[in-house]
ZAPA-637813 format. One record per residue: residue in three letters; residue number from 0; x, y, z of N, C-alpha, C in turn. Coordinates in Angstrom, 3 decimals, always signed. Layout:
<nodes>
NODE,ALA,NUM,X,Y,Z,X,Y,Z,X,Y,Z .
...
</nodes>
This chain:
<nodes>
NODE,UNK,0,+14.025,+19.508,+6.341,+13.718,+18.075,+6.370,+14.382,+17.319,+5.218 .
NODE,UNK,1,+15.270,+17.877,+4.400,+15.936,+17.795,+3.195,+16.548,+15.998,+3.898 .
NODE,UNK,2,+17.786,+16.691,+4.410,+18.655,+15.584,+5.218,+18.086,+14.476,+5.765 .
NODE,UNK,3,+16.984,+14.682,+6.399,+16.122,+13.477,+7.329,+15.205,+12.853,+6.102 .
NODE,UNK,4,+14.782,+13.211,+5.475,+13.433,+12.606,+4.273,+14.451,+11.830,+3.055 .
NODE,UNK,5,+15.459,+12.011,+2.688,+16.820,+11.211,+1.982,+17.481,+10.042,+2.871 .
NODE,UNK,6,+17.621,+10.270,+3.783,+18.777,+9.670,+4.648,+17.861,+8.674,+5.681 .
NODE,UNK,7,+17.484,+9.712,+6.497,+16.904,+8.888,+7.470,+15.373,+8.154,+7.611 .
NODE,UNK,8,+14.664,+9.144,+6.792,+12.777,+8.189,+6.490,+13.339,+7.058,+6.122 .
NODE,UNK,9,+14.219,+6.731,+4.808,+13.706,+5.332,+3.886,+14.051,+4.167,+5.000 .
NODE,UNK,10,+15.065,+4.778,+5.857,+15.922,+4.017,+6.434,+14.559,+3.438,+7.904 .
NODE,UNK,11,+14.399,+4.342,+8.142,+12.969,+4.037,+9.132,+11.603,+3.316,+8.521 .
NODE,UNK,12,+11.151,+3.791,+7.193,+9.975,+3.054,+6.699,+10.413,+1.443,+6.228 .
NODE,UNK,13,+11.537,+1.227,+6.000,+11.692,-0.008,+5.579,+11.932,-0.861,+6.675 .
NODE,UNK,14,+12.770,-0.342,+7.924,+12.347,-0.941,+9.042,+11.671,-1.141,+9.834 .
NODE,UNK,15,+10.294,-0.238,+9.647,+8.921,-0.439,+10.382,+8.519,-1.513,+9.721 .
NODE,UNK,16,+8.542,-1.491,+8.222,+7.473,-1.971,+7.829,+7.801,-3.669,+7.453 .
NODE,UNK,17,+9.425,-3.777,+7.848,+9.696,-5.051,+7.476,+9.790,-5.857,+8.824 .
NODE,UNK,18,+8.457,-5.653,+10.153,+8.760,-6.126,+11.057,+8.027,-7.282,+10.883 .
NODE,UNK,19,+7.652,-8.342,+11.614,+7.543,-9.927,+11.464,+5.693,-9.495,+11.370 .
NODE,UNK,20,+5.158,-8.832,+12.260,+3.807,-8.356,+12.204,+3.127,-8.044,+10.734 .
NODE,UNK,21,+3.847,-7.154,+10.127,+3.279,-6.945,+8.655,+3.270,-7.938,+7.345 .
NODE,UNK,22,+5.079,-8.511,+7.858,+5.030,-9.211,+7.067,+4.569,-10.476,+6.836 .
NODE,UNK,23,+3.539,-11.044,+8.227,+2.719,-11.366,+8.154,+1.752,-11.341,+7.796 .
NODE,UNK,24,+1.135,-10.160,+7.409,+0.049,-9.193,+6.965,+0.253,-9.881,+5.537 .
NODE,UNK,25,+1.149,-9.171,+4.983,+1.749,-9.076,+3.183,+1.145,-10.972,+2.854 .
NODE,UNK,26,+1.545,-11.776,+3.467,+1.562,-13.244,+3.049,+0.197,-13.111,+3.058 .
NODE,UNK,27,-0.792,-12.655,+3.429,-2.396,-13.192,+3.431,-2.727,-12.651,+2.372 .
NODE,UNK,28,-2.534,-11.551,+1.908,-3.042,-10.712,+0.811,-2.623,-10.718,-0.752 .
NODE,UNK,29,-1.018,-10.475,-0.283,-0.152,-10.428,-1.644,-0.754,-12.099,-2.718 .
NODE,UNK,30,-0.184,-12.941,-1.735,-0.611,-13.979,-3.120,-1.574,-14.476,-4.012 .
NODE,UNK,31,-2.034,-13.369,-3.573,-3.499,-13.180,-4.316,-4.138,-12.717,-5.810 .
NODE,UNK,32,-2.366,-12.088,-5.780,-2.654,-11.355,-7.136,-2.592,-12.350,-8.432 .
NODE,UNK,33,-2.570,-12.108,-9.778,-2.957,-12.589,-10.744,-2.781,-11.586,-11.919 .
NODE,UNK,34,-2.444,-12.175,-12.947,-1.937,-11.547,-14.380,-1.140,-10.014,-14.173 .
NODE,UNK,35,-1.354,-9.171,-15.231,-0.897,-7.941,-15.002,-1.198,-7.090,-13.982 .
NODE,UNK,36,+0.287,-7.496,-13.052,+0.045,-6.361,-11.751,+0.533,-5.170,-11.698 .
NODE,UNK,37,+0.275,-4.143,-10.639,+0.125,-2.813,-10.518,+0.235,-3.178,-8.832 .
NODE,UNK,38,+1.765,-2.924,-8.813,+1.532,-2.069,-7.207,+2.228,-1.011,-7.072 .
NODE,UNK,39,+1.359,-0.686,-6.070,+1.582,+1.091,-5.863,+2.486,+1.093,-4.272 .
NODE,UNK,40,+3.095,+1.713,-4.299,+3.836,+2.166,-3.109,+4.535,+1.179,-2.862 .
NODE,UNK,41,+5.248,+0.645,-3.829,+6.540,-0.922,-3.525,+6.981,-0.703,-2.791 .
NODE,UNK,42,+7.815,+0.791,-2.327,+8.886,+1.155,-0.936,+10.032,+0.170,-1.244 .
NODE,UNK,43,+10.394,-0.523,-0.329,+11.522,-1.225,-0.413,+11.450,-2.664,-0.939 .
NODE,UNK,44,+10.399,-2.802,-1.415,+10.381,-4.495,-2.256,+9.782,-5.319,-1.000 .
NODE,UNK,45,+9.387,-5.179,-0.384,+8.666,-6.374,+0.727,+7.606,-7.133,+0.332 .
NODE,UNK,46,+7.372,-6.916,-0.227,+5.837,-7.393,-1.121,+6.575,-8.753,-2.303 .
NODE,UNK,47,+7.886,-8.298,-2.538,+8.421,-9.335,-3.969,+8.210,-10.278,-3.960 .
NODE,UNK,48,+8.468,-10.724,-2.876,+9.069,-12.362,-2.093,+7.428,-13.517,-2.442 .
NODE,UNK,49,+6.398,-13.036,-2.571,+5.236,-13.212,-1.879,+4.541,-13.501,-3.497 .
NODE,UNK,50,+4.765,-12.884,-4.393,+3.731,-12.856,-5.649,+4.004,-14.546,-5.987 .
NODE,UNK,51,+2.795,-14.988,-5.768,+2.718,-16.183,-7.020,+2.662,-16.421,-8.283 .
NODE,UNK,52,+2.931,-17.805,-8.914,+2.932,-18.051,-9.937,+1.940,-17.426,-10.949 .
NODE,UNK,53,+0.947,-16.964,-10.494,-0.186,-16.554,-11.429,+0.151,-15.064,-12.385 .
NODE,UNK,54,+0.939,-14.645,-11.378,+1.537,-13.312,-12.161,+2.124,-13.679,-13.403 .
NODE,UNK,55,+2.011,-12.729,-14.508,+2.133,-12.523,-15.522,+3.386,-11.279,-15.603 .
NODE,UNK,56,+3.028,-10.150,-15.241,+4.144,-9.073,-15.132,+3.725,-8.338,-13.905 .
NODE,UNK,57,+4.660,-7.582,-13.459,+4.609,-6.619,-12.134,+4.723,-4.952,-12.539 .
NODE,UNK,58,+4.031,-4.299,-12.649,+5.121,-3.219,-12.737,+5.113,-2.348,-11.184 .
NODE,UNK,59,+5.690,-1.754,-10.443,+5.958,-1.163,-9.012,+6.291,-0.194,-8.862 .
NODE,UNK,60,+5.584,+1.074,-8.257,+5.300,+2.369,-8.730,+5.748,+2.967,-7.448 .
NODE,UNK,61,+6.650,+4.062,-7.382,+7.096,+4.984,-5.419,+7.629,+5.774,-6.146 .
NODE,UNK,62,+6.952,+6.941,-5.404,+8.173,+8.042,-5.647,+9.130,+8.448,-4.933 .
NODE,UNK,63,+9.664,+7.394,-4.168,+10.869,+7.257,-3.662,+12.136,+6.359,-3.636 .
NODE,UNK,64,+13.080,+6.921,-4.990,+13.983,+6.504,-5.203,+15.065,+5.390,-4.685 .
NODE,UNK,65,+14.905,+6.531,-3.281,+15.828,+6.170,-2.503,+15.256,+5.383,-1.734 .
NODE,UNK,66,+13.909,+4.659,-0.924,+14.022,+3.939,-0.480,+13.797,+3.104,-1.053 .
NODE,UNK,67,+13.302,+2.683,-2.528,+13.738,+1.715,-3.477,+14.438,+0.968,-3.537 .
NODE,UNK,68,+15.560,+1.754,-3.225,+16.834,+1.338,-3.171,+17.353,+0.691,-2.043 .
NODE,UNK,69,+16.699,+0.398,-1.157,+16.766,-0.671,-0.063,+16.371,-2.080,-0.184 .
NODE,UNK,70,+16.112,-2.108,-1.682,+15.480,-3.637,-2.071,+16.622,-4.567,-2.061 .
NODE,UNK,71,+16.573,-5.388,-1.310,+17.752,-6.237,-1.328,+17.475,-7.541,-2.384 .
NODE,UNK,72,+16.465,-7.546,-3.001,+16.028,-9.177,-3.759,+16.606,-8.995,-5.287 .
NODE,UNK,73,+17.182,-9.555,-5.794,+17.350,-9.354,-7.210,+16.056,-9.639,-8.221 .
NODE,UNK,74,+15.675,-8.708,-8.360,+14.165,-8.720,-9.381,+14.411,-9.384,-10.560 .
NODE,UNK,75,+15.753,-9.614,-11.218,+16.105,-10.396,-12.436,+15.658,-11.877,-12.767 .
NODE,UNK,76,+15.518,-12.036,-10.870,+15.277,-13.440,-10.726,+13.949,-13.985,-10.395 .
NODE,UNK,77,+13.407,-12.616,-10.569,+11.811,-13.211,-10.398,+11.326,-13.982,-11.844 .
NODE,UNK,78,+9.750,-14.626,-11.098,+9.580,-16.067,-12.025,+8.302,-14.968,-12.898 .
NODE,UNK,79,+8.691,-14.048,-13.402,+7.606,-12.805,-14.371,+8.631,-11.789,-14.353 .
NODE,UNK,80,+7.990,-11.107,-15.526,+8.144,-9.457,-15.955,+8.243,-8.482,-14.599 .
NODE,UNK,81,+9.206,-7.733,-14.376,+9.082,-6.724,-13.302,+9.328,-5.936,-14.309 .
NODE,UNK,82,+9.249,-4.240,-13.750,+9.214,-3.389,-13.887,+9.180,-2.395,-13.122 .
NODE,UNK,83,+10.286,-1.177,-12.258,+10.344,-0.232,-11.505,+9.775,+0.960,-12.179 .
NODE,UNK,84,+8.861,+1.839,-12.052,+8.841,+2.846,-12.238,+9.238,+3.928,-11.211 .
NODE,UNK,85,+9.622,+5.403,-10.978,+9.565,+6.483,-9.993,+8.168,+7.026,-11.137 .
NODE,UNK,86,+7.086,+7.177,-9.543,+5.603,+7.598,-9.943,+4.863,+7.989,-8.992 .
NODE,UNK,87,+3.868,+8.760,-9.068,+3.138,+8.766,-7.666,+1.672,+8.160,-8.189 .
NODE,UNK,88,+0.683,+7.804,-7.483,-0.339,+6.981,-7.851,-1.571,+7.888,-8.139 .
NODE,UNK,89,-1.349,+9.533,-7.480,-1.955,+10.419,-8.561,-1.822,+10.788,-9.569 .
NODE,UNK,90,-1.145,+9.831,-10.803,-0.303,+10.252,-11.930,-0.035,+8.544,-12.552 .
NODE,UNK,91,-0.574,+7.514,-12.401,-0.279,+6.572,-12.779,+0.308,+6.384,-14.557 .
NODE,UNK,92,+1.665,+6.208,-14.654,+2.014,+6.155,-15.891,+1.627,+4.717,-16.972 .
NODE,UNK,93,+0.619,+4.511,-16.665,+0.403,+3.474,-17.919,-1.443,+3.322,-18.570 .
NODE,UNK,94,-1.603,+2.895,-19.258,-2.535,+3.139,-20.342,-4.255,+2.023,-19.751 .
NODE,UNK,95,-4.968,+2.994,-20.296,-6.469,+2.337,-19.418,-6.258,+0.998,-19.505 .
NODE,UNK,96,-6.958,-0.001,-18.497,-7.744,-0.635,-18.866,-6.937,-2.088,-18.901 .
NODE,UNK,97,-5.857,-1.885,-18.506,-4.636,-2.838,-18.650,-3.633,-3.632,-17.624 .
NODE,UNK,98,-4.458,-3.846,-16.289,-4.442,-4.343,-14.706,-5.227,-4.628,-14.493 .
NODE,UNK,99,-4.619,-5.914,-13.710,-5.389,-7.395,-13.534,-5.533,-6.854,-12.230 .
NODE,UNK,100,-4.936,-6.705,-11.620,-4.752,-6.410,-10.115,-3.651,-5.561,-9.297 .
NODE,UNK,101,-4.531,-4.365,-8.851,-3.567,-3.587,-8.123,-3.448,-4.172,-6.767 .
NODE,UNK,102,-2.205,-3.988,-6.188,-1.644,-4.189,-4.872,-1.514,-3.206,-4.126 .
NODE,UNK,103,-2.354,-2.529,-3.212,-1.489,-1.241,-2.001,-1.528,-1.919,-0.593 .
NODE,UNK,104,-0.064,-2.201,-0.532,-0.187,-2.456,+1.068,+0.302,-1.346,+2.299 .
NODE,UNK,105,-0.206,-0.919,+3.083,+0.611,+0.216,+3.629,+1.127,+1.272,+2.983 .
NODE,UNK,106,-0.182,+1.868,+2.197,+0.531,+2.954,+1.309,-0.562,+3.949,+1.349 .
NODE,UNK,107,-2.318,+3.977,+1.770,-3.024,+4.476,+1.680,-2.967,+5.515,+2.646 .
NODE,UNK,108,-2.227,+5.262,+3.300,-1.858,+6.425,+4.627,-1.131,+7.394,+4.475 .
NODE,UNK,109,-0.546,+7.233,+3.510,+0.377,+8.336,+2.958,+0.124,+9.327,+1.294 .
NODE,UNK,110,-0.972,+8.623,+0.826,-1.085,+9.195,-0.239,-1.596,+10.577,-0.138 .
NODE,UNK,111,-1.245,+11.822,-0.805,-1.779,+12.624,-0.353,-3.017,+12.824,-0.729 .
NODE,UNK,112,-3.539,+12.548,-2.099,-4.359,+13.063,-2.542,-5.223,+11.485,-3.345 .
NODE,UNK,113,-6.065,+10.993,-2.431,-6.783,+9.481,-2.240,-7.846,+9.838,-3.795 .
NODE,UNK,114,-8.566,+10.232,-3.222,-10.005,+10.844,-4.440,-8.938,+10.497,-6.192 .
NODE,UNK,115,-8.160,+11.589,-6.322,-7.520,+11.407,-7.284,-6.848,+9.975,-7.837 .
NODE,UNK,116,-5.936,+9.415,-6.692,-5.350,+7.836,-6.577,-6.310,+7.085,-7.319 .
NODE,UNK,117,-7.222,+7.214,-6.737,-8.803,+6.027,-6.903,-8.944,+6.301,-8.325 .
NODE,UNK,118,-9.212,+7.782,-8.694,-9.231,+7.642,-10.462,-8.961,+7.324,-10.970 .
NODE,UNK,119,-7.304,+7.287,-10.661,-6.180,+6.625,-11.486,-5.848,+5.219,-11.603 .
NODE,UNK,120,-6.573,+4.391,-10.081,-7.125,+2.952,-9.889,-7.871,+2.386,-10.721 .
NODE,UNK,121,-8.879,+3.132,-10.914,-10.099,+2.299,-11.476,-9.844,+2.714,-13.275 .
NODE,UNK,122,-8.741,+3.929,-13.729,-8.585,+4.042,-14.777,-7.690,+2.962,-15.682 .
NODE,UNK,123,-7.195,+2.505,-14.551,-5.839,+1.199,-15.446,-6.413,-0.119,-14.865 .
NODE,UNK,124,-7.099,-0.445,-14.119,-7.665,-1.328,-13.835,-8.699,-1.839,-15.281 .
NODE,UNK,125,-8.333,-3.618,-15.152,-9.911,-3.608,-16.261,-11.137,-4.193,-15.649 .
NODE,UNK,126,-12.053,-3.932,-16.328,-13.591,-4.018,-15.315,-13.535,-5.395,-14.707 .
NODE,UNK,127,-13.028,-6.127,-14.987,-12.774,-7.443,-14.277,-11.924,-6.991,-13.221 .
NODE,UNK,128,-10.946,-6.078,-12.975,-9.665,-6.000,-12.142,-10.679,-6.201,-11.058 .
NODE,UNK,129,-9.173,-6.709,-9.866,-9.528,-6.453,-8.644,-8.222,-5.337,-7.765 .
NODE,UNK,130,-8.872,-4.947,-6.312,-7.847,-4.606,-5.499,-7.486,-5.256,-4.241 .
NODE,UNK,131,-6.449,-5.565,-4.263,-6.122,-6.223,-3.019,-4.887,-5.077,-2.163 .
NODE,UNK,132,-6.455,-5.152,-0.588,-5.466,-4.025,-0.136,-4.965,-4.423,+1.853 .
NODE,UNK,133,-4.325,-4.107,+1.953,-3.512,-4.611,+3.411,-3.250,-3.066,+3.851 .
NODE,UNK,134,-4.086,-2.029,+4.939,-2.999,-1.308,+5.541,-3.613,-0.663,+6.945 .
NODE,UNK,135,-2.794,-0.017,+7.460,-3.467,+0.606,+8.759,-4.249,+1.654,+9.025 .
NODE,UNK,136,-5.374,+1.932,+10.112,-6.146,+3.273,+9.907,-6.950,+2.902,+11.287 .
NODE,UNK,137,-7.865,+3.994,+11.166,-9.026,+4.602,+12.370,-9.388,+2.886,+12.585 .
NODE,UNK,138,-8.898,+3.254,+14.290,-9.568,+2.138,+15.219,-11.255,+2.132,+15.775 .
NODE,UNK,139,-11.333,+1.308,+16.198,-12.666,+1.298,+16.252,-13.310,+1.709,+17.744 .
NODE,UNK,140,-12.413,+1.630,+18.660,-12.673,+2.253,+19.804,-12.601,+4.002,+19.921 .
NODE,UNK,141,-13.303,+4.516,+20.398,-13.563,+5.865,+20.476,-12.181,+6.331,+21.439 .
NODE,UNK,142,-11.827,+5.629,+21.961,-10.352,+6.014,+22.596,-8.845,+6.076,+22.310 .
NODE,UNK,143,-9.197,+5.232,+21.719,-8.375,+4.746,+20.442,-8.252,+5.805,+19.569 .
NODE,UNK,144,-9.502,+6.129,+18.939,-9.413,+7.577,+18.042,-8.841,+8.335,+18.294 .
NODE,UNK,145,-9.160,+8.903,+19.643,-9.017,+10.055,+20.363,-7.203,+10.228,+20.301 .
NODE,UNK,146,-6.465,+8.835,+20.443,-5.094,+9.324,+20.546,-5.155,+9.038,+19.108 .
NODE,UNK,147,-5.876,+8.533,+18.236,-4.587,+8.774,+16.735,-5.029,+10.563,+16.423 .
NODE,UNK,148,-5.858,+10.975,+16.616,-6.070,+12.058,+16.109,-5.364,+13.127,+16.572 .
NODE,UNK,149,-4.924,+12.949,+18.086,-4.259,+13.607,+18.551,-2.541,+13.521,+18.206 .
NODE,UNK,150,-2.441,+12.440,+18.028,-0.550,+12.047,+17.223,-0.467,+12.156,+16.043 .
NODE,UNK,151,-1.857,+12.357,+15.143,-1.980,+12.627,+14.575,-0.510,+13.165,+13.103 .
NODE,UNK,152,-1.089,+14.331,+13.795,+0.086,+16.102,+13.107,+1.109,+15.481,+13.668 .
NODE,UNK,153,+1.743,+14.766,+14.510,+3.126,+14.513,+14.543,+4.303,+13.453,+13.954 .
NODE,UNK,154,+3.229,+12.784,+13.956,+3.078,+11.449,+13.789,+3.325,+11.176,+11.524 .
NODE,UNK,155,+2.069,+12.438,+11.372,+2.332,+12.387,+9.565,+3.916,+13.310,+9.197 .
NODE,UNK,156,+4.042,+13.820,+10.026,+5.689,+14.836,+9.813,+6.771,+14.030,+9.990 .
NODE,UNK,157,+6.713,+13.108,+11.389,+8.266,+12.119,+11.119,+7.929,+11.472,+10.294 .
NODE,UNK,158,+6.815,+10.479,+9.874,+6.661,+9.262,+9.343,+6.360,+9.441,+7.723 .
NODE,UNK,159,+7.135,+10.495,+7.268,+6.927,+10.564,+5.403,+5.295,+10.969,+5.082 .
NODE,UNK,160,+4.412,+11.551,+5.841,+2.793,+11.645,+5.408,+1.837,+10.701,+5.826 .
NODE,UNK,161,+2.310,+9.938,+6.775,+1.473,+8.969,+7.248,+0.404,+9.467,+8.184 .
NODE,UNK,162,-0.894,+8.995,+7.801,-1.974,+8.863,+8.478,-2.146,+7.953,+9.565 .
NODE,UNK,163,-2.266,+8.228,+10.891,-3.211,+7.343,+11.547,-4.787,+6.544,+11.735 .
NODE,UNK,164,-5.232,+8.066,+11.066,-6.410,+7.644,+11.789,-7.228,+7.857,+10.192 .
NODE,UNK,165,-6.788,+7.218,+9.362,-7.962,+7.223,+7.627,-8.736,+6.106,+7.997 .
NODE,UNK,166,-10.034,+6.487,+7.345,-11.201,+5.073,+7.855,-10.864,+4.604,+6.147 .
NODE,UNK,167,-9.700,+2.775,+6.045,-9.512,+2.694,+5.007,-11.048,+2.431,+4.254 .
NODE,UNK,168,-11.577,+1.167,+4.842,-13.213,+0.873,+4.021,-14.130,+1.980,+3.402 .
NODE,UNK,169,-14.037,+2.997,+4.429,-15.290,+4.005,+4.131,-14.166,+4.393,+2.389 .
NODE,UNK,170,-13.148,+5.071,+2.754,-12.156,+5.798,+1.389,-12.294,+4.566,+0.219 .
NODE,UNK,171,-12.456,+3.476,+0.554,-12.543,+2.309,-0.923,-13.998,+2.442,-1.284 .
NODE,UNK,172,-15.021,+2.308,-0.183,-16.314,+2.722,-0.953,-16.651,+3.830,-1.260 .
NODE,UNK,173,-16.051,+5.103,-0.903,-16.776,+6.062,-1.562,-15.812,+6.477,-2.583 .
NODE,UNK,174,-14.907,+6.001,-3.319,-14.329,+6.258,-4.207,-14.478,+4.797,-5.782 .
NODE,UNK,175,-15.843,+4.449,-5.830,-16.266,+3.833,-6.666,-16.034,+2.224,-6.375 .
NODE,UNK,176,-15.595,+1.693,-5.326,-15.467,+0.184,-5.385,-16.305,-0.290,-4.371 .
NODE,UNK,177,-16.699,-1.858,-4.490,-17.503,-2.603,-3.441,-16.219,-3.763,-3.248 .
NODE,UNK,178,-16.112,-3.945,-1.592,-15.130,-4.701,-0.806,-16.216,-6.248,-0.726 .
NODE,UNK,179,-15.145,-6.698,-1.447,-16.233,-8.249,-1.706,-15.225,-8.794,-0.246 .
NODE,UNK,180,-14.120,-8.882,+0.317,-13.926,-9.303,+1.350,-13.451,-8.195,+2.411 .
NODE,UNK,181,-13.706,-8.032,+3.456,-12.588,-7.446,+4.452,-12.732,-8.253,+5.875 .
NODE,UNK,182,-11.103,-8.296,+6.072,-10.670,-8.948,+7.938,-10.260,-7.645,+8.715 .
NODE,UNK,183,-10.332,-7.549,+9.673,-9.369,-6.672,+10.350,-9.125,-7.292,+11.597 .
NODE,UNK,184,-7.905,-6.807,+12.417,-7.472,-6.788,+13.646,-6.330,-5.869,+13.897 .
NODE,UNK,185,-5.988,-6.378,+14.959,-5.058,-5.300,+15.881,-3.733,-6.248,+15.658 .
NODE,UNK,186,-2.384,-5.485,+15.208,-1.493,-6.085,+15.009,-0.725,-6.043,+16.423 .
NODE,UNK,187,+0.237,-6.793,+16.740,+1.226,-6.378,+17.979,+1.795,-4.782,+18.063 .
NODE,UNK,188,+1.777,-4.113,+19.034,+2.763,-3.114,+19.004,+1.749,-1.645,+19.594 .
NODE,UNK,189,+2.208,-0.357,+19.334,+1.155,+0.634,+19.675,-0.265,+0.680,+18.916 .
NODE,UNK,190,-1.371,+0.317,+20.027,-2.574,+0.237,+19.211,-2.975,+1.642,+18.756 .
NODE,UNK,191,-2.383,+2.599,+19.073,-3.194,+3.672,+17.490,-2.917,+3.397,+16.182 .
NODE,UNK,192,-1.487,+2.748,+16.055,-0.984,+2.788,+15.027,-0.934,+1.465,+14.078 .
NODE,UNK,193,-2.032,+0.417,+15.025,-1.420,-1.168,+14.553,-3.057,-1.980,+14.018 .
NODE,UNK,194,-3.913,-0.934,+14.108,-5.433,-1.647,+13.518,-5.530,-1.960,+12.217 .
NODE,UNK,195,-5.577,-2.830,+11.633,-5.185,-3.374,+9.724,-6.350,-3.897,+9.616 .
NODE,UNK,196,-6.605,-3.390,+8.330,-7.500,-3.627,+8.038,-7.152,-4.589,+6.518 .
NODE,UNK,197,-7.746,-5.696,+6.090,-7.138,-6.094,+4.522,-8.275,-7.200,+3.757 .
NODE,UNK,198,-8.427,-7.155,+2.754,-9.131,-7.740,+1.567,-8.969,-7.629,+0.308 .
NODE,UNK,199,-10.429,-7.437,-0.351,-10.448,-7.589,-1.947,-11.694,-6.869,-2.249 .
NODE,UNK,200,-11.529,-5.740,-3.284,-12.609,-4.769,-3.417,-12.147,-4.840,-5.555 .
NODE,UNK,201,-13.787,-4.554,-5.740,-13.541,-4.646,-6.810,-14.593,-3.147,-7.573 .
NODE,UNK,202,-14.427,-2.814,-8.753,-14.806,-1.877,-9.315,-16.438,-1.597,-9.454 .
NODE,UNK,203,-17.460,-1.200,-8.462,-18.508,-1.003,-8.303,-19.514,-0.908,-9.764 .
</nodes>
């Protein structure tokens, strides 16, 4: 999977995810943020376009180089501090207590190891922080289930570790936060894969 996970994933996740549907998604959520941000799973910069004035600095955390590198926006020209790191969000490289607001949009599906993530959330976060989160998971129809669970295993092997079917709400509350807002619906496209869920959860 050497050849296909270099070459061909970044080239596929940045075009899923930069379809008119999400990036619809991104505009409700993203401008939400405020002072020192923290997003996790930047991928290809889709999220840039979107931060308001309130930001202070960005820093943008993937451990993938290469589809990084599909960012077409010049970050020089943003109106704040950026900052790229290569990181994974079980390993967050920066110091307690010092994020205003983390950003994950479409990234909770792929993390491998959530429980841990969340530690590392609520560890750089400050007790004021909030999270603002946008992504896809377990539908609410029992039929619905039935096929993500089943596309499951195939579905996380082409698509870089992606989950279908994570219940995002239940994984934010039982990993120490209370969701002061959540919307959901069904985006256009295959409904196992298109139920979004998105709000604002803050440190319990």
């Amino acid at each position: 999977m050497g050849f296909y996970n270099k070459f061909i994933l970044p080239k596929a996740i940045h075009w899923a995810c930069s379809q008119k549907p999400s990036m619809l998604q991104r505009a409700k959520i993203v401008p939400l943020a405020k002072g020192n941000v923290l997003e996790i799973g930047v991928g290809s910069g889709l999220n840039l376009s979107f931060y308001g004035k309130e930001v202070k600095c960005l820093i943008a955390i993937d451990p993938s180089e290469d589809l990084w590198k599909k960012n077409i926006l010049d970050t020089t020209a943003l109106p704040f501090d950026f900052n790229f790191i290569k990181a994974i969000a079980e390993a967050i490289p920066l110091a307690d207590n010092t994020i205003d607001t983390v950003v994950m949009t479409y990234v909770m599906c792929t993390i491998p190891n959530l429980n841990t993530a969340f530690l590392e959330i609520k560890r750089v976060l400050k007790p004021s922080g909030r999270l603002l989160f946008c992504e896809h998971g377990k539908a609410p129809e029992k039929g619905i289930q039935k096929y993500q669970n089943i596309a499951n295993p195939f579905w996380k092997r082409i698509g870089g570790g992606c989950n279908l079917n994570r219940n995002i709400p239940t994984l934010i509350k039982e990993n120490g936060f209370t969701i002061k807002k959540l919307e959901t619906m069904y985006l256009p496209g295959w409904k196992p894969a298109s139920y979004n869920y998105w709000g604002i959860a803050e440190i319990s």
